[in-house]
N, CA, C and O atoms as CSV, one atom per row, in Angstrom:
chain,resi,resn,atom,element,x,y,z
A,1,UNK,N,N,4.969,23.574,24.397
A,1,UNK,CA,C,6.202,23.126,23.807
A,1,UNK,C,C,6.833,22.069,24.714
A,1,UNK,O,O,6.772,22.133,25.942
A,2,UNK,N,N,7.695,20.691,23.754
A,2,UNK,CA,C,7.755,19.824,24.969
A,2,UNK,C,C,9.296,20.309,25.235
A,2,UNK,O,O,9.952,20.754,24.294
A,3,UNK,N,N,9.865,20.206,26.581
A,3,UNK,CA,C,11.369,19.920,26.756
A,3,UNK,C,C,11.919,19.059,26.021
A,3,UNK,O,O,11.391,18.110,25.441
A,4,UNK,N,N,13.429,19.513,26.045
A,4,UNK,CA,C,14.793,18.680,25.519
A,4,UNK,C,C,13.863,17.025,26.096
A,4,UNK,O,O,13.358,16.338,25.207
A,5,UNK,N,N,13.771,16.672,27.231
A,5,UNK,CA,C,13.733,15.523,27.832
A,5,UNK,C,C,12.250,14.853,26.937
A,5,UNK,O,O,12.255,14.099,25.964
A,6,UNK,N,N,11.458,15.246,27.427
A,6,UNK,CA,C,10.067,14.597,27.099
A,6,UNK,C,C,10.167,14.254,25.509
A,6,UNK,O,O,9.933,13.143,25.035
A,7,UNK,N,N,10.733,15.936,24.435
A,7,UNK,CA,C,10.764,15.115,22.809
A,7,UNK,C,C,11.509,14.038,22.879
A,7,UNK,O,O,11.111,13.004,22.342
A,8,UNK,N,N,12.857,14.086,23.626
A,8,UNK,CA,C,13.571,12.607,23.369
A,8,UNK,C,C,12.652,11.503,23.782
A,8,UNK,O,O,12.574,10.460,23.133
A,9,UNK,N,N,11.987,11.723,24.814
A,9,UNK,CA,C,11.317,10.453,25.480
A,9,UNK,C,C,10.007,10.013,24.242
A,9,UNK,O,O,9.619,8.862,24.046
A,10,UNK,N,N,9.492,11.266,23.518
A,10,UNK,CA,C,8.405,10.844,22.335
A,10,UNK,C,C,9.323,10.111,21.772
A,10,UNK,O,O,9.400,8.903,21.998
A,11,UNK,N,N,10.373,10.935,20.728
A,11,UNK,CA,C,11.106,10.130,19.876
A,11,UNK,C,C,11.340,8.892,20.142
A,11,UNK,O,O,11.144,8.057,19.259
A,12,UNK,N,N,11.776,8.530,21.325
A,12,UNK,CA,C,12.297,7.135,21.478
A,12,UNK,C,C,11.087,6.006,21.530
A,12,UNK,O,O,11.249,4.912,20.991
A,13,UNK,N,N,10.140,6.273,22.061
A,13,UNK,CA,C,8.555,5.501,21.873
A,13,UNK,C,C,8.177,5.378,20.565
A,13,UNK,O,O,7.682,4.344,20.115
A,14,UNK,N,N,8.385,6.392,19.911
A,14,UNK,CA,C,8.261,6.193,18.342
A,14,UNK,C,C,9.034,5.747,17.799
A,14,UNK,O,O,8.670,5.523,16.645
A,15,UNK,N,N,10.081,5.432,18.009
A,15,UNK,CA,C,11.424,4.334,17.617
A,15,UNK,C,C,10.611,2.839,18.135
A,15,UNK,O,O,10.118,1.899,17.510
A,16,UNK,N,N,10.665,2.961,18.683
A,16,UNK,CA,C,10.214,1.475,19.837
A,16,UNK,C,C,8.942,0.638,18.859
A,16,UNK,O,O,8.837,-0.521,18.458
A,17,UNK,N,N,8.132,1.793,18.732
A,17,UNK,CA,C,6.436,1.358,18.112
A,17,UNK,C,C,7.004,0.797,16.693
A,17,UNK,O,O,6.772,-0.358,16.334
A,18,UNK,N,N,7.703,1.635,15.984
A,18,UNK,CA,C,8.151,1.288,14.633
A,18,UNK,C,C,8.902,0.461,14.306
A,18,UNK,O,O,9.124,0.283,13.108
A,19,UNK,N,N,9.486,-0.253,15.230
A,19,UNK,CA,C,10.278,-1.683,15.644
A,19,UNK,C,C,9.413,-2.611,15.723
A,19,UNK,O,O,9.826,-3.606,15.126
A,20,UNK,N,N,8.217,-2.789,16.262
A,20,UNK,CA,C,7.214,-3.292,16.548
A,20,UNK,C,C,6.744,-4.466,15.185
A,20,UNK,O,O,6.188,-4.197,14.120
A,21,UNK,N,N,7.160,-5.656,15.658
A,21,UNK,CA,C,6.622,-6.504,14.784
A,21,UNK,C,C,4.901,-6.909,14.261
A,21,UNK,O,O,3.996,-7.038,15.086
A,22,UNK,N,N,4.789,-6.996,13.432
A,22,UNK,CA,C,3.596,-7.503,13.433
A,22,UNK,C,C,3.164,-8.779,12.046
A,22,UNK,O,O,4.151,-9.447,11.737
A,23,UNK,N,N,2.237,-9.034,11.480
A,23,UNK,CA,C,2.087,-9.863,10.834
A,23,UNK,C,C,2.010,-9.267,9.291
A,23,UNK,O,O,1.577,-8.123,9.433
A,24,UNK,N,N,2.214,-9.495,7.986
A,24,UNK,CA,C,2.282,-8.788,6.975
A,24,UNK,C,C,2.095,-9.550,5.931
A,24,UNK,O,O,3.182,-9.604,5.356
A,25,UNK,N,N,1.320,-10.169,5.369
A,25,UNK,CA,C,1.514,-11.226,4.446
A,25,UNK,C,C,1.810,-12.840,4.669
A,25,UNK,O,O,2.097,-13.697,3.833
A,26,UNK,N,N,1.650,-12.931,5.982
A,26,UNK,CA,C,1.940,-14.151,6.480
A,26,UNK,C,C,3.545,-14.171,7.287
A,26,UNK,O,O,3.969,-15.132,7.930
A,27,UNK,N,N,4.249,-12.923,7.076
A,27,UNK,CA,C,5.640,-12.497,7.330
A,27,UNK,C,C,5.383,-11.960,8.687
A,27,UNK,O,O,4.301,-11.443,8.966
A,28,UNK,N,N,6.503,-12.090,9.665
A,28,UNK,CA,C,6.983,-11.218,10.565
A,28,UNK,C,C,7.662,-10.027,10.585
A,28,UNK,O,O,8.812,-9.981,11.022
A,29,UNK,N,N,7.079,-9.029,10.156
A,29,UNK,CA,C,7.313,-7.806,9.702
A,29,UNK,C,C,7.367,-6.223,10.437
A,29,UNK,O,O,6.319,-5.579,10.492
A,30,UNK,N,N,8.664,-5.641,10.999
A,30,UNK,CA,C,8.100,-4.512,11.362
A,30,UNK,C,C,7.638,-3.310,11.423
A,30,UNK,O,O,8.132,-2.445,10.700
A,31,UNK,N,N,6.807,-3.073,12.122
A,31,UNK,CA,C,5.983,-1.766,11.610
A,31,UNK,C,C,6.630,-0.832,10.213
A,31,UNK,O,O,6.081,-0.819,9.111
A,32,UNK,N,N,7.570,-0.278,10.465
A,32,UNK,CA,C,8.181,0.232,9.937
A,32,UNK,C,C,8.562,0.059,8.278
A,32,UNK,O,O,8.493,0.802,7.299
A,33,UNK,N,N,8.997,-1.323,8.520
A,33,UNK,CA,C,8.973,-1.773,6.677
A,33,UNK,C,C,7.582,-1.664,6.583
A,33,UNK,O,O,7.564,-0.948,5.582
A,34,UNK,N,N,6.426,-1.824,6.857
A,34,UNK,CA,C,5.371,-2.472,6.492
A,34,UNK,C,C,4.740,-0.767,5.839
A,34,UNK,O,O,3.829,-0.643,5.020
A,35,UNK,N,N,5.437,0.244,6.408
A,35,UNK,CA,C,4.763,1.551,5.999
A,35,UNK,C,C,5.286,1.648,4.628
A,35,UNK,O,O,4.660,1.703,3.569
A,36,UNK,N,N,7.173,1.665,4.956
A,36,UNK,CA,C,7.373,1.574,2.993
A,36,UNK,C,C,6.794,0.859,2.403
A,36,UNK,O,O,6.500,1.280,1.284
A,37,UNK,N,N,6.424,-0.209,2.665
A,37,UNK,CA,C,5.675,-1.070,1.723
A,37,UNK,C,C,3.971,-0.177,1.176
A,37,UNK,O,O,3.432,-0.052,0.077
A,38,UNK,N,N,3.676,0.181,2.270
A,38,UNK,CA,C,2.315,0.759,1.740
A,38,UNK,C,C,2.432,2.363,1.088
A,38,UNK,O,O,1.607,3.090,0.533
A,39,UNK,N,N,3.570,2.493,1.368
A,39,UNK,CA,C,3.793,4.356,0.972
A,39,UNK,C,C,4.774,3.703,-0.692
A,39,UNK,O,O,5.227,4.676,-1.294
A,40,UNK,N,N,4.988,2.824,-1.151
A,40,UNK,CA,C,5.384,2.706,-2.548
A,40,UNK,C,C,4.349,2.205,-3.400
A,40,UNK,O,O,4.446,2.382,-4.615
A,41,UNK,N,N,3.305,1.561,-2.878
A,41,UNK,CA,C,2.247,0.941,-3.131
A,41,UNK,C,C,1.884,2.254,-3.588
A,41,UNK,O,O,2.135,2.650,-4.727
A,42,UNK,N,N,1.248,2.988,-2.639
A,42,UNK,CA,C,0.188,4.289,-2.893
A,42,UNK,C,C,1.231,5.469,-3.860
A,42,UNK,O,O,0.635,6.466,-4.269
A,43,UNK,N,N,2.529,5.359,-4.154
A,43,UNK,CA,C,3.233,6.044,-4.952
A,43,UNK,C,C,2.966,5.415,-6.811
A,43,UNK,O,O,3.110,6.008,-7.880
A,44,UNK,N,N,2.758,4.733,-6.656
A,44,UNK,CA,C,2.664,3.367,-7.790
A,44,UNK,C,C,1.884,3.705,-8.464
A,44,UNK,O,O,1.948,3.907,-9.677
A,45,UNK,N,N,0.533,3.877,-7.345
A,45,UNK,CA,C,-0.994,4.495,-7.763
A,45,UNK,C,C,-0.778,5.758,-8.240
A,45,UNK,O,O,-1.205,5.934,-9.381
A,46,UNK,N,N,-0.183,6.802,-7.654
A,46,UNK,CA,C,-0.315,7.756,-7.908
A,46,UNK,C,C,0.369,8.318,-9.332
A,46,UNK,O,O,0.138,9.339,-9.980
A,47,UNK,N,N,1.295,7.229,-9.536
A,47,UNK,CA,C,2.059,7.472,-11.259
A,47,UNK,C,C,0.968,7.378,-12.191
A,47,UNK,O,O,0.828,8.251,-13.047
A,48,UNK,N,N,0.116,6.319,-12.098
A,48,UNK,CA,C,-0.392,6.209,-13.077
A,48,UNK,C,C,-1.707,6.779,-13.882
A,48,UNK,O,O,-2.777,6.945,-13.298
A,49,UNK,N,N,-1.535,7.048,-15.208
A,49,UNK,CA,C,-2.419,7.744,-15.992
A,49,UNK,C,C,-3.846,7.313,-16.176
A,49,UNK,O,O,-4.761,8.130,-16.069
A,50,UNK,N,N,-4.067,5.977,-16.467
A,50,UNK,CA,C,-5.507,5.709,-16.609
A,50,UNK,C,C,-6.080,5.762,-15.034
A,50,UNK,O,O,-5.531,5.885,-13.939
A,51,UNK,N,N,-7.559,5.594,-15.514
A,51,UNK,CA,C,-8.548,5.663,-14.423
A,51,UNK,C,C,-9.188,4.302,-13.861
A,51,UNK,O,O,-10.097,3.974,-13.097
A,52,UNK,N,N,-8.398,3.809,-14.508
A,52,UNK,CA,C,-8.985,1.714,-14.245
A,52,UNK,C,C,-8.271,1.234,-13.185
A,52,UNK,O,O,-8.818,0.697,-12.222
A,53,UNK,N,N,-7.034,1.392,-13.291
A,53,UNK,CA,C,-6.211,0.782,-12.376
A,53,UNK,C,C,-6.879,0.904,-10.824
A,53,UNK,O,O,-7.148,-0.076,-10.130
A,54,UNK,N,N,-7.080,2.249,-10.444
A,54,UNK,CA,C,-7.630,2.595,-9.075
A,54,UNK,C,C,-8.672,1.588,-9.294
A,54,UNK,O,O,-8.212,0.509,-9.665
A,55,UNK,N,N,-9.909,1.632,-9.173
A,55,UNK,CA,C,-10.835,0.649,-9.283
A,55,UNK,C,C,-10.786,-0.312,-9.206
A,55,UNK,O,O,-11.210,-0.809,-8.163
A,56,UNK,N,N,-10.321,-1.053,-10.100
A,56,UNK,CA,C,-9.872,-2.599,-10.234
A,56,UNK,C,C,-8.791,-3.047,-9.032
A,56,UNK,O,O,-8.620,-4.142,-8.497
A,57,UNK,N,N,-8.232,-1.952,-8.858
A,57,UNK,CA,C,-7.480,-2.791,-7.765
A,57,UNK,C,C,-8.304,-2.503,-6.650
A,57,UNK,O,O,-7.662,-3.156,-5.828
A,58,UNK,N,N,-9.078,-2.103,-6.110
A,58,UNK,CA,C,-9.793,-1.845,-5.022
A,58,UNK,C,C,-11.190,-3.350,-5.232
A,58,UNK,O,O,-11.454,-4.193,-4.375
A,59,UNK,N,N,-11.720,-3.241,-6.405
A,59,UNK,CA,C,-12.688,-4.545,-6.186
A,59,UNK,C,C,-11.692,-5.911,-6.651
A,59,UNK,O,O,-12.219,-7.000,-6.424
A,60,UNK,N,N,-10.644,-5.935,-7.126
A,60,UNK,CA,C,-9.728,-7.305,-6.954
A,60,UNK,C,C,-9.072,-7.656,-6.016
A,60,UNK,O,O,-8.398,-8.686,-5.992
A,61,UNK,N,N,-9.205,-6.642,-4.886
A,61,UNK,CA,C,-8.396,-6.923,-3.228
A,61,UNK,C,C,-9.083,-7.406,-2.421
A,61,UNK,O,O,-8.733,-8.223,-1.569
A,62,UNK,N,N,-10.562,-6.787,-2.657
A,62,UNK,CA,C,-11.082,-6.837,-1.566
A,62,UNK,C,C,-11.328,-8.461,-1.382
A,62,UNK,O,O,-11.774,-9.104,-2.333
A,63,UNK,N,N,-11.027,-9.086,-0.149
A,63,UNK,CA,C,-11.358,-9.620,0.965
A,63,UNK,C,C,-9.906,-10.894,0.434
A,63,UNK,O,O,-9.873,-12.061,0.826
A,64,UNK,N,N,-9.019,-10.349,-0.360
A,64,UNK,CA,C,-7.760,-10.695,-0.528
A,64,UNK,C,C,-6.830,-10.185,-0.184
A,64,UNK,O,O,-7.044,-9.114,0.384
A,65,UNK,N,N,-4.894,-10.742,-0.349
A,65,UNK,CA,C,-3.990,-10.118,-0.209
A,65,UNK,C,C,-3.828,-9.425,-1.709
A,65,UNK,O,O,-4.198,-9.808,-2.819
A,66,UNK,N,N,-2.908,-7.895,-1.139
A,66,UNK,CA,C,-2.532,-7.287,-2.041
A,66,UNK,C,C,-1.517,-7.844,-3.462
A,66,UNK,O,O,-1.349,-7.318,-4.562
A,67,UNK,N,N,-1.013,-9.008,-2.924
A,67,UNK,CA,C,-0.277,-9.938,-4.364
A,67,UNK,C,C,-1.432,-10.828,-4.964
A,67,UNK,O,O,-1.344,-11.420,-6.040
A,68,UNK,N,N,-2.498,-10.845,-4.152
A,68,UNK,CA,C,-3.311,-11.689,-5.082
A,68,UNK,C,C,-4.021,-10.768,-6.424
A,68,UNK,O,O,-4.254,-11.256,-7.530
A,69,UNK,N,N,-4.261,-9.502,-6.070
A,69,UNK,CA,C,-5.077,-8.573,-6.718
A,69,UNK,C,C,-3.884,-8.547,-8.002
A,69,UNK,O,O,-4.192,-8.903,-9.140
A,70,UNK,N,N,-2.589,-8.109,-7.670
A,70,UNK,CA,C,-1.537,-7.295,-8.659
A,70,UNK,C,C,-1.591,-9.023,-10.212
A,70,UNK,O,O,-1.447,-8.808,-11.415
A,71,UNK,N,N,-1.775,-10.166,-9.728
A,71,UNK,CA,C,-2.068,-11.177,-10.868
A,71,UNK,C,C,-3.061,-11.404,-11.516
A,71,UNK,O,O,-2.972,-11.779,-12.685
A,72,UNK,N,N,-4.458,-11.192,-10.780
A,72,UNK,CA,C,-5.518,-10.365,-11.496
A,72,UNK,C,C,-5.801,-9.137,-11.675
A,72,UNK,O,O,-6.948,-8.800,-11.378
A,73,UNK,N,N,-5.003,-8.255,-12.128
A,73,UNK,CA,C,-5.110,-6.564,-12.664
A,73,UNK,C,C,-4.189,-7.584,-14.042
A,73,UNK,O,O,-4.849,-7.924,-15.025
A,74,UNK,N,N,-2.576,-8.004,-13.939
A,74,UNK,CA,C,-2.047,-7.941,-14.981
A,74,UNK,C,C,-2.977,-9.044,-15.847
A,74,UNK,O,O,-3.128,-8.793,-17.042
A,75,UNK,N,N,-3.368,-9.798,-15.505
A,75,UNK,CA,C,-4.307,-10.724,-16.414
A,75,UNK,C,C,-5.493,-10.029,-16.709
A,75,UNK,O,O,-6.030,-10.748,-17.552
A,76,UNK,N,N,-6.175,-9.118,-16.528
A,76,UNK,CA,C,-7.538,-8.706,-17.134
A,76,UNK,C,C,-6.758,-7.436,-18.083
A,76,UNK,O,O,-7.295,-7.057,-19.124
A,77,UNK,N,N,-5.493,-6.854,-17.622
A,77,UNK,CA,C,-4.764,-5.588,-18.533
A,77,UNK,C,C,-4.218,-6.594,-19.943
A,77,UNK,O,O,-4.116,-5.980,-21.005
A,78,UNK,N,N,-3.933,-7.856,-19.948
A,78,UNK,CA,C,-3.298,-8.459,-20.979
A,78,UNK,C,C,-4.816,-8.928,-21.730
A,78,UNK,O,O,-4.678,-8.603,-22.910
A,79,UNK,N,N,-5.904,-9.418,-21.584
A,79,UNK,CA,C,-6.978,-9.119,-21.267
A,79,UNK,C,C,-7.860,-8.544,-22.087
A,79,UNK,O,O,-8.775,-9.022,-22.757
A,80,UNK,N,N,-7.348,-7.129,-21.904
A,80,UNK,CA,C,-8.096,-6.024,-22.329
A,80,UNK,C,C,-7.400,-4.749,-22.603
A,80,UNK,O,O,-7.685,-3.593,-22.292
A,81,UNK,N,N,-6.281,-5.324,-23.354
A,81,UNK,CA,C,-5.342,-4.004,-22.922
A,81,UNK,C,C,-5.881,-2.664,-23.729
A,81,UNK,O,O,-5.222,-1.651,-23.496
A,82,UNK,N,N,-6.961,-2.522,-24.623
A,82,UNK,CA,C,-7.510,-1.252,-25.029
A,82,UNK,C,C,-8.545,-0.732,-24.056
A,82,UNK,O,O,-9.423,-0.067,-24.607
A,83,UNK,N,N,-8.697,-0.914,-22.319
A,83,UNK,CA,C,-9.107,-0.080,-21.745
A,83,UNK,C,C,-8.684,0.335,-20.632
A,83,UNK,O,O,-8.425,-0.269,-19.591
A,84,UNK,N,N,-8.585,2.204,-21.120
A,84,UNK,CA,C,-8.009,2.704,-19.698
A,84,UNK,C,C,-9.117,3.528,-19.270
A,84,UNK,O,O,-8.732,4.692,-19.159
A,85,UNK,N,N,-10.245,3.398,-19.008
A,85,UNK,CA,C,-11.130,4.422,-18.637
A,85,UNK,C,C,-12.781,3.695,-18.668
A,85,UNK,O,O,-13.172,3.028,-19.626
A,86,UNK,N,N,-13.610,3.973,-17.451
A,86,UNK,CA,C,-14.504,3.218,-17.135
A,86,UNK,C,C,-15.868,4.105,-17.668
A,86,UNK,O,O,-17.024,3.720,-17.490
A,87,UNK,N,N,-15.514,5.289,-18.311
A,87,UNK,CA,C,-16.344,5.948,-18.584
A,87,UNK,C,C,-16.546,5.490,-20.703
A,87,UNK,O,O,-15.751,5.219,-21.602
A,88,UNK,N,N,-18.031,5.643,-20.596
A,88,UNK,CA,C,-18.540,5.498,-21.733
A,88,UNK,C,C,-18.892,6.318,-22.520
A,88,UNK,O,O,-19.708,7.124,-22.071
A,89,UNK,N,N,-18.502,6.482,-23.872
A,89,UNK,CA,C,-19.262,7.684,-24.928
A,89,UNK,C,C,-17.909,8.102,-25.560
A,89,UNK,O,O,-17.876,8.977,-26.425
């Protein structure tokens, strides 16, 4: 168990780290926003009902930014908007 002293001393390093700028989209961004950003992202995912979305956004990202993918998902959903499911039969 840590002392009164040492948790404050974690806490405050973990304050410090999460202050911590880094790069985000071409933005100077710190740590910290950059998690909400990925914890509403992965909430987003998790609303939704079909089984396409996951997928498609995983092979429309890759070796892109995440705003490039979200203009090709809504253009292949306008597209194709009668499919939510990658399975056949």
């Amino acid at each position: 168990m840590l002392s009164n002293d040492k948790k404050q001393a974690v806490l405050a390093r973990i304050s410090e780290i999460e202050k911590y700028v880094l790069k985000h989209q071409g933005k100077d961004i710190p740590i910290d926003v950059v998690c909400g950003i990925k914890t509403a992202e992965s909430d987003e995912l998790a609303k939704l009902s079909d089984s396409v979305m996951p997928i498609l956004r995983t092979a429309l990202v890759i070796n892109w930014r995440e705003s490039a993918m979200k203009s090709r998902y809504e253009h292949f959903r306008t597209a194709f908007p009668e499919i939510s499911t990658f399975c056949y039969g």
